[in-house]
Backbone as a ProteinNet text record, in pm:
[ID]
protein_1_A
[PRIMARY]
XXXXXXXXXXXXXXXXXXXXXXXXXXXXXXXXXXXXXXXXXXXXXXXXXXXXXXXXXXXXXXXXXXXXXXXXXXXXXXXXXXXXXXXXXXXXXXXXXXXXXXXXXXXXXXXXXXXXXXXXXXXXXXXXXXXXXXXXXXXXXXXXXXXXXXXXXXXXXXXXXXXXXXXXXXXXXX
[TERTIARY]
15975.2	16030.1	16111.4	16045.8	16125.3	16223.5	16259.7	16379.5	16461.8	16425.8	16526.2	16613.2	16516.1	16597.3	16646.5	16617.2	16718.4	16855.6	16855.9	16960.6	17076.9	16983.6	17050.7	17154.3	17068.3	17106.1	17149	17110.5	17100.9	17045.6	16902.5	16780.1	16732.5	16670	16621.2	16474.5	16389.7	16264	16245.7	16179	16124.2	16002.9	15930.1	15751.7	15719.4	15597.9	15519.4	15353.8	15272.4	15142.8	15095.5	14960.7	14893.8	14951.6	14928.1	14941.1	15063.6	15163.1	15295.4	15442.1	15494.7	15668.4	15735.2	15835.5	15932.7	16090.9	16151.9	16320.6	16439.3	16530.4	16664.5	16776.2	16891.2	16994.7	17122.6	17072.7	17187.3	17110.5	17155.8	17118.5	16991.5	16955	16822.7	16727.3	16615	16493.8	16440.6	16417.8	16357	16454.2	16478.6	16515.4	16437.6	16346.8	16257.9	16119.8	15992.4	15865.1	15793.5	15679.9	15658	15508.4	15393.2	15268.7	15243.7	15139.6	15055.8	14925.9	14934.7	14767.5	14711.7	14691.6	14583.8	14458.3	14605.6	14527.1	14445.2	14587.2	14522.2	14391.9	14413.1	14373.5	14313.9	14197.7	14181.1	14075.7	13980	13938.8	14018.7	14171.9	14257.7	14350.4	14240	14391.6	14407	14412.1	14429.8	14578.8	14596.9	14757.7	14804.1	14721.1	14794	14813.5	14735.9	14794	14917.7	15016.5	15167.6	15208	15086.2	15087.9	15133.7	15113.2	15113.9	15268.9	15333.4	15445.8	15572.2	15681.5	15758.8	15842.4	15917.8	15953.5	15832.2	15829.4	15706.8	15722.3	15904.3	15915	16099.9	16106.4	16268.4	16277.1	16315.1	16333.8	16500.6	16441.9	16562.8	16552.7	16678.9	16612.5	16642.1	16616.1	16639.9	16705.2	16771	16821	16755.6	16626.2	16585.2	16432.1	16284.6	16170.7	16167.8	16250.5	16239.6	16315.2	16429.8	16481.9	16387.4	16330.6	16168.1	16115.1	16051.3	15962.4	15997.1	16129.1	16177.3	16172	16194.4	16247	16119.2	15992.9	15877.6	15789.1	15808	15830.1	15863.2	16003.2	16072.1	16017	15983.1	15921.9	15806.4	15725.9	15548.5	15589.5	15644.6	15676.7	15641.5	15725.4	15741.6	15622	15541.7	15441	15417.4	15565.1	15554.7	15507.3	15432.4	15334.2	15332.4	15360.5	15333.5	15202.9	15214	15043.1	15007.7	15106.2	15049.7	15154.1	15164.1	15209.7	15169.1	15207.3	15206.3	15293.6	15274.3	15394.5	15338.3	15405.8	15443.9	15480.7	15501.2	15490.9	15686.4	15763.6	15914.1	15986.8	15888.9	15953.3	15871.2	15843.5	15743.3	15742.3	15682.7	15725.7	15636	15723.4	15618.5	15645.1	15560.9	15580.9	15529.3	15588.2	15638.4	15624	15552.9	15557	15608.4	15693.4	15756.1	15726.5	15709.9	15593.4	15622	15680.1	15641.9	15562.8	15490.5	15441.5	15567.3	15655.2	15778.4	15775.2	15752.5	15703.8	15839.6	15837.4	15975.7	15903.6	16007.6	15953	16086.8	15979.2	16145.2	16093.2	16174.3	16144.9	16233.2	16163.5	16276.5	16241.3	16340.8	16302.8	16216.1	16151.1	16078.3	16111.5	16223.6	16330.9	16423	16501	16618	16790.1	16750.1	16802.7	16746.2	16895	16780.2	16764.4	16840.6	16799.4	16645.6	16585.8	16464.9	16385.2	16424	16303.6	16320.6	16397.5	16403.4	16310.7	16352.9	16240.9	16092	16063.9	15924.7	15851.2	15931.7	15925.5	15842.3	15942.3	15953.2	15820.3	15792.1	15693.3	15527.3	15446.9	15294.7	15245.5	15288.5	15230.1	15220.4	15309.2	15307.5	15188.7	15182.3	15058.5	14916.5	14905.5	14805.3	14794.7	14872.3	14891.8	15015.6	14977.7	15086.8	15169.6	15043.6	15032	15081.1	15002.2	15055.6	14943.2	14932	14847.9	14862.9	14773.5	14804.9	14838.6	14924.5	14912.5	14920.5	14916.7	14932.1	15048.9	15187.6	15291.2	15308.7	15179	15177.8	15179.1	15056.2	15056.6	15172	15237.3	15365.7	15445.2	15453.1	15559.1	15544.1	15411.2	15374.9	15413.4	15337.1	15400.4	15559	15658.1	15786.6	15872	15790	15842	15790.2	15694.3	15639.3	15711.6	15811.7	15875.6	15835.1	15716.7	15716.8	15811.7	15803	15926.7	15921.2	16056.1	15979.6	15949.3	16032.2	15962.8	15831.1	15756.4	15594.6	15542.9	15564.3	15513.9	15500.4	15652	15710	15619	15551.6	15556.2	15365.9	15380.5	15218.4	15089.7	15027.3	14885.4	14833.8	14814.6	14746.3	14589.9	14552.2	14415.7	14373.1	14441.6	14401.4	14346.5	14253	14233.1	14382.1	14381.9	14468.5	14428.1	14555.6	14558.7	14518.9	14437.9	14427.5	14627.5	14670.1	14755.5	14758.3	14838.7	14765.2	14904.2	14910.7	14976.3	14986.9	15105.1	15134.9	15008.8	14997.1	14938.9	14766.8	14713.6	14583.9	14572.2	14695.1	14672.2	14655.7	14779.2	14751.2	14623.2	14585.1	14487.2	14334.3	14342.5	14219.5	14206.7
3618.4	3697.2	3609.7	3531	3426.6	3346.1	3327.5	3272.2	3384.7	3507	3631.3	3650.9	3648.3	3667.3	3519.4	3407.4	3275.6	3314.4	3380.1	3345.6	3467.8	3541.7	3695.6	3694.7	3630	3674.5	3475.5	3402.6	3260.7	3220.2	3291.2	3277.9	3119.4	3072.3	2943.7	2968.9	2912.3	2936.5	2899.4	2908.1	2951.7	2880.6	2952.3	2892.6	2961.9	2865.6	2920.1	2905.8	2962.7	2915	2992.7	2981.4	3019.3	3217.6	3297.1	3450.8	3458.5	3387.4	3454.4	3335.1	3467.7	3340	3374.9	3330.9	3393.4	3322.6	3397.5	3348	3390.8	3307.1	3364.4	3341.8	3400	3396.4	3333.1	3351.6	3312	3257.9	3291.8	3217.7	3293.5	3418	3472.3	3396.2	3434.2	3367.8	3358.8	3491.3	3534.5	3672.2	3699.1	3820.9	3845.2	3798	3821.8	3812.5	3890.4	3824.8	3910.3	3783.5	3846.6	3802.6	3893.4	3854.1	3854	3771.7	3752.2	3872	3996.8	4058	4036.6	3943.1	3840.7	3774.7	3702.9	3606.2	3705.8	3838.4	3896.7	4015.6	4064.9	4164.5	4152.4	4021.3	4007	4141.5	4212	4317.8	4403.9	4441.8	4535.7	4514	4339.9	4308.7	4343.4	4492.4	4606	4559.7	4481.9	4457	4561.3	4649.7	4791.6	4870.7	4870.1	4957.1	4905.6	4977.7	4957.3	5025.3	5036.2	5142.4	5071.7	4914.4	4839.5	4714.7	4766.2	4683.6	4750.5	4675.8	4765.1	4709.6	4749.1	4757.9	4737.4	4676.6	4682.1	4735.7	4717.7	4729.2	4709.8	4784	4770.7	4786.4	4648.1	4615.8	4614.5	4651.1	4701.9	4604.9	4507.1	4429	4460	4471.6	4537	4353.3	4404.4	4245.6	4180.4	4334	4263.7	4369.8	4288.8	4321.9	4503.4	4473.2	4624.2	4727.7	4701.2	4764	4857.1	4711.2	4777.1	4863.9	4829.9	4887.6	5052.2	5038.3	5196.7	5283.2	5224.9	5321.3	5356.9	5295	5343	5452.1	5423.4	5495.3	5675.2	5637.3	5740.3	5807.2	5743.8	5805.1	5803.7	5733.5	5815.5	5977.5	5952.5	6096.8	6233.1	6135.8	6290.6	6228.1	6227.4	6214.7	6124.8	5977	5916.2	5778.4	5703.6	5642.1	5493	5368.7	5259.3	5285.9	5202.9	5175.1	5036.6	4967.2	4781.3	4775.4	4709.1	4608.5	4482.6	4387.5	4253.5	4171.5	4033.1	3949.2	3806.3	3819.7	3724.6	3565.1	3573	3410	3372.9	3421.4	3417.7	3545.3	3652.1	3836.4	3893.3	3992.2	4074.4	4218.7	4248.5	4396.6	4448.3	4645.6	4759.2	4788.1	4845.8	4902.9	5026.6	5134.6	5287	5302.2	5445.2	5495.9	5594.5	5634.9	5766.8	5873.5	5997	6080	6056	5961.4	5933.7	5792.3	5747.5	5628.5	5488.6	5517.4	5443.4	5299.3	5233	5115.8	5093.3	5083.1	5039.3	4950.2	4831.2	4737.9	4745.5	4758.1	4733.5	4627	4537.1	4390.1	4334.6	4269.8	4131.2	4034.4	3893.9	3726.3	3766.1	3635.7	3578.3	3446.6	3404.4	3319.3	3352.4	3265.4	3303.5	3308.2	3217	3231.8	3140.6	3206.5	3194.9	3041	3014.5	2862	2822.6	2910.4	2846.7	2904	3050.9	3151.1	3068.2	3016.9	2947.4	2830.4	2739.1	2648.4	2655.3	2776.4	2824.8	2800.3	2846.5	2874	2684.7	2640.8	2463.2	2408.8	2453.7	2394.6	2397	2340.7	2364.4	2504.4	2586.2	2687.1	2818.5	2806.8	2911.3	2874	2774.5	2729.6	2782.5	2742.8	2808.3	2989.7	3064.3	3180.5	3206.4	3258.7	3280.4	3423.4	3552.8	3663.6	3684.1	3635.5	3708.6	3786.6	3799	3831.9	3974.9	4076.2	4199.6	4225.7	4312.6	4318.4	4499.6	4525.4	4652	4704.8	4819.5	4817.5	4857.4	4959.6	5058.1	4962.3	4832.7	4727.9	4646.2	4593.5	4512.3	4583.1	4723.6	4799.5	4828.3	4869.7	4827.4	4720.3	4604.8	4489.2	4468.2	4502.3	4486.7	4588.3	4683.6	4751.5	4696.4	4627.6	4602	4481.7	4416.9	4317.1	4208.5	4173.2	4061.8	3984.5	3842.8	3773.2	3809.4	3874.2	3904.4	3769.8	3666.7	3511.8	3519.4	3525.5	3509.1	3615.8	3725.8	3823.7	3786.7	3780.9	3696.3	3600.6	3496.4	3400.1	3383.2	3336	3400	3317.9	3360.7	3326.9	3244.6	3129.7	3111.5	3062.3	3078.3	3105.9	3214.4	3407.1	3466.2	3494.3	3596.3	3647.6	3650.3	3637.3	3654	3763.9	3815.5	3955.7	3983.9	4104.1	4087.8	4208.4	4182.8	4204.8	4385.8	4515.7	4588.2	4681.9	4804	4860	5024.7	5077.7	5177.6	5276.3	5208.3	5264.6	5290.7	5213.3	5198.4	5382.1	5361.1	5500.7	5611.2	5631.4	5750.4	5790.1	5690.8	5715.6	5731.5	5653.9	5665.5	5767.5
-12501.1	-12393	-12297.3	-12270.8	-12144.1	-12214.3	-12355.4	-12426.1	-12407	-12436.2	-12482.8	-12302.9	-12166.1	-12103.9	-12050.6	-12105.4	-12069.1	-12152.9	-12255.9	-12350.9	-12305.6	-12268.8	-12266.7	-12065.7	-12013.9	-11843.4	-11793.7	-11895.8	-11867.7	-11734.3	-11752.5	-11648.6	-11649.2	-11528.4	-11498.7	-11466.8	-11515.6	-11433.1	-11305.9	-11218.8	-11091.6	-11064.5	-11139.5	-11122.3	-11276.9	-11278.9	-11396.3	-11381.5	-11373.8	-11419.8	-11478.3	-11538.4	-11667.5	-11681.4	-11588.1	-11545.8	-11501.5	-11446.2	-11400.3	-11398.7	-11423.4	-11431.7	-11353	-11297.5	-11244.3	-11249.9	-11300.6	-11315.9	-11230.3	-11218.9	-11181.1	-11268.8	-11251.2	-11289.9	-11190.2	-11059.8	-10922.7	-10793.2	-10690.8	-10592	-10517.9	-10590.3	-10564.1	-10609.1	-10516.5	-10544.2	-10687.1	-10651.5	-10818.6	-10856.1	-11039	-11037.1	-11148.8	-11185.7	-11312.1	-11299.6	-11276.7	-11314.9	-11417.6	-11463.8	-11601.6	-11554.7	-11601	-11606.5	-11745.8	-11760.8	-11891.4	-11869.1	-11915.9	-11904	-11983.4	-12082.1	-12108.2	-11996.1	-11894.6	-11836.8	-11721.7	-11644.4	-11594.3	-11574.3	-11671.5	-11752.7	-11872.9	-11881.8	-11992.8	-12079.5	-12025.7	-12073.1	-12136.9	-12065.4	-12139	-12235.8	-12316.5	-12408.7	-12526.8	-12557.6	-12682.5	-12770.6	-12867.2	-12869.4	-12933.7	-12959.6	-13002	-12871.9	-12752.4	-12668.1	-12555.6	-12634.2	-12580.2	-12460.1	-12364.1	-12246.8	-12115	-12113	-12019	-12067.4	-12156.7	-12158.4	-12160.6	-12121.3	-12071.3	-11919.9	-11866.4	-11742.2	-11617.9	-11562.4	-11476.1	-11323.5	-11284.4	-11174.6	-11155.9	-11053	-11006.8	-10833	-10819.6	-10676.4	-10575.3	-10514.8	-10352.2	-10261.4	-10237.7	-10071.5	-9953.6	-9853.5	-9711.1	-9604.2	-9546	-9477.4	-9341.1	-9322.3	-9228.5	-9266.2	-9193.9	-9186.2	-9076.2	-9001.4	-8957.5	-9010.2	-9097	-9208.4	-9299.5	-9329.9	-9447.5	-9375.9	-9256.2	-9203.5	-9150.8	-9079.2	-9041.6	-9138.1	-9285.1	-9413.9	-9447.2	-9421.2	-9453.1	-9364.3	-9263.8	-9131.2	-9193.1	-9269.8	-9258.1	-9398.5	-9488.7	-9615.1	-9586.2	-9522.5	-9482.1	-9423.6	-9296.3	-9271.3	-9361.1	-9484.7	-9594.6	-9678.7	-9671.4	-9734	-9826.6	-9870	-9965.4	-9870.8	-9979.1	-9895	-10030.3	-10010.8	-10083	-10118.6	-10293.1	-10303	-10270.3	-10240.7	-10228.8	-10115.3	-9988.3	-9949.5	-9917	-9968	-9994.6	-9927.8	-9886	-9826.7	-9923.4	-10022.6	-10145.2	-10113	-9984.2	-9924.3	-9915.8	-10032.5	-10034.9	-9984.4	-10048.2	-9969.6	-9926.7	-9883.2	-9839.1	-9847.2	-9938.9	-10035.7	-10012.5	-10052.2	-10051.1	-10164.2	-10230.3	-10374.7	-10363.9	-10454.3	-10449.1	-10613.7	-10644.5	-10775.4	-10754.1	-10826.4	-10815.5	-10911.5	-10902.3	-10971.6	-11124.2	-11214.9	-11341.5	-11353	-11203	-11213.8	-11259.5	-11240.5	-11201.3	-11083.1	-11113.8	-10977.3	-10894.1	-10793.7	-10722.3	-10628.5	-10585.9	-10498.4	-10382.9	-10247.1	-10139.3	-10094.1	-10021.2	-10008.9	-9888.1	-9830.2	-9730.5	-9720.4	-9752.9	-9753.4	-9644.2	-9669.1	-9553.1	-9504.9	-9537.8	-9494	-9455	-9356.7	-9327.7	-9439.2	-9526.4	-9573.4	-9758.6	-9861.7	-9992.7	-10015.7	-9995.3	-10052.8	-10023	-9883.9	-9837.8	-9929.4	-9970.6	-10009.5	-10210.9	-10223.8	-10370.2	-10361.4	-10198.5	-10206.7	-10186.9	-10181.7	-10178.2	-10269.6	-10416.9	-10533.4	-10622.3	-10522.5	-10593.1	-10506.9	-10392	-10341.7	-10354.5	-10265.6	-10345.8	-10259.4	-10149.5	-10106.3	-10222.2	-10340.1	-10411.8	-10493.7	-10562	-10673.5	-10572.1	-10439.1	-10407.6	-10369.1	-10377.1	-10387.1	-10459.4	-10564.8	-10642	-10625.4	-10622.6	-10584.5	-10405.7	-10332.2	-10222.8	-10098.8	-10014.7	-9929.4	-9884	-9888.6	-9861.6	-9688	-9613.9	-9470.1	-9427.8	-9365.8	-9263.1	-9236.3	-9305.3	-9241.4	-9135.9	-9099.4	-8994.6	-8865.3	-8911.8	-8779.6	-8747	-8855.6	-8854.8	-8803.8	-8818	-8794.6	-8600.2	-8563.1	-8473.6	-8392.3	-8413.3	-8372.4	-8353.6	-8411.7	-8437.2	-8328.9	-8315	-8212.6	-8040.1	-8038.8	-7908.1	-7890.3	-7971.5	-7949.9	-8026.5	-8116.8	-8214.7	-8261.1	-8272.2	-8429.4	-8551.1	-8614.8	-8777.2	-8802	-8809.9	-8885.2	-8833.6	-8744.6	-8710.8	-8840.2	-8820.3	-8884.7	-9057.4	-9084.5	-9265.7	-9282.5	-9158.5	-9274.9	-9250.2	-9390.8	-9497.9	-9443.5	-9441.3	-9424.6	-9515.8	-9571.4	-9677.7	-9723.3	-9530.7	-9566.4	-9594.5	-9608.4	-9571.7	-9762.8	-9782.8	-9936.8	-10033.7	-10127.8	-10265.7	-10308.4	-10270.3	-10293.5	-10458.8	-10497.3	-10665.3	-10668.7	-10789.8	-10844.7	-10867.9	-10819	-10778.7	-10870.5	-10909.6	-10986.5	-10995.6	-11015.7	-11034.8	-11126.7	-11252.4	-11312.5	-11249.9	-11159.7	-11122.4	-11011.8	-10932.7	-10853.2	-10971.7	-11047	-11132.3	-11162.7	-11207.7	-11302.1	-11205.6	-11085.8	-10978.9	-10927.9
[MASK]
++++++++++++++++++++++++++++++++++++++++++++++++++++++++++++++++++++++++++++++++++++++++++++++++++++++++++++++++++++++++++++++++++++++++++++++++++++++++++++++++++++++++++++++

């Protein structure tokens, strides 16, 4: 897989460890990640069930943290509601299933700019969270209006829990 999209998009890796990769093609951070559900998922590793491969996700970036946050604002309203938000340590994403269990990720660096959110990638804060720390949009969103820094807000906790890895398919089916 990770030859087919080096050869195909002339992707670079990113990071790698045992459960996750991540590649680019340009001056984005990442435009590729791939989990192993082996490593993650080792109970569900059926290699006949072809239910969990596939597309995993298609991401949107917003240019600023209250960007994200208003648009969620504005889709809670109507009743659509993330199943994960996460701040990944480089972006800080909501993820959205859309009624065919469709994953969508909306997202904003947590740098100012990419070169930093690439050097994230190269440095040792990712090996210790690879995944990402779960947060509150309602509170961030909060906070952001009472006047907060998004950089305070963006940037990651890494004492806080590792987030477990959380998925479209888990709401459906719960």
């Amino acid at each position: 897989m990770l030859a087919w999209y080096a050869k195909v998009f002339g992707a670079q890796e990113q990071y790698r460890n045992p459960a996750l990769v991540f590649l680019t093609f340009d001056d984005e951070h990442h435009r590729f990640a791939f989990a192993d559900l082996g490593v993650i998922r080792p109970d569900e590793n059926d290699p006949d069930d072809r239910g969990m491969i596939g597309v995993d996700h298609v991401a949107w970036e917003y240019s600023s943290l209250s960007d994200l946050l208003e648009n969620y604002a504005e889709l809670k309203a109507d009743g659509i509601t993330p199943y994960w938000a996460v701040n990944h340590g480089m972006s800080a994403s909501l993820y959205y299933a859309d009624p065919d269990g469709n994953q969508i990720e909306f997202s904003v660096d947590c740098f100012a700019d990419k070169a930093d959110c690439t050097a994230y990638f190269k440095g040792e804060a990712i090996g210790q969270n690879p995944v990402g720390v779960e947060y509150d949009p309602d509170d961030w969103l909060a906070q952001l209006r009472a006047g907060a820094s998004e950089a305070e807000l963006l940037r990651i906790n890494l004492a806080a829990p590792v987030s477990p890895i959380r998925g479209a398919l888990e709401q459906i089916t719960s």
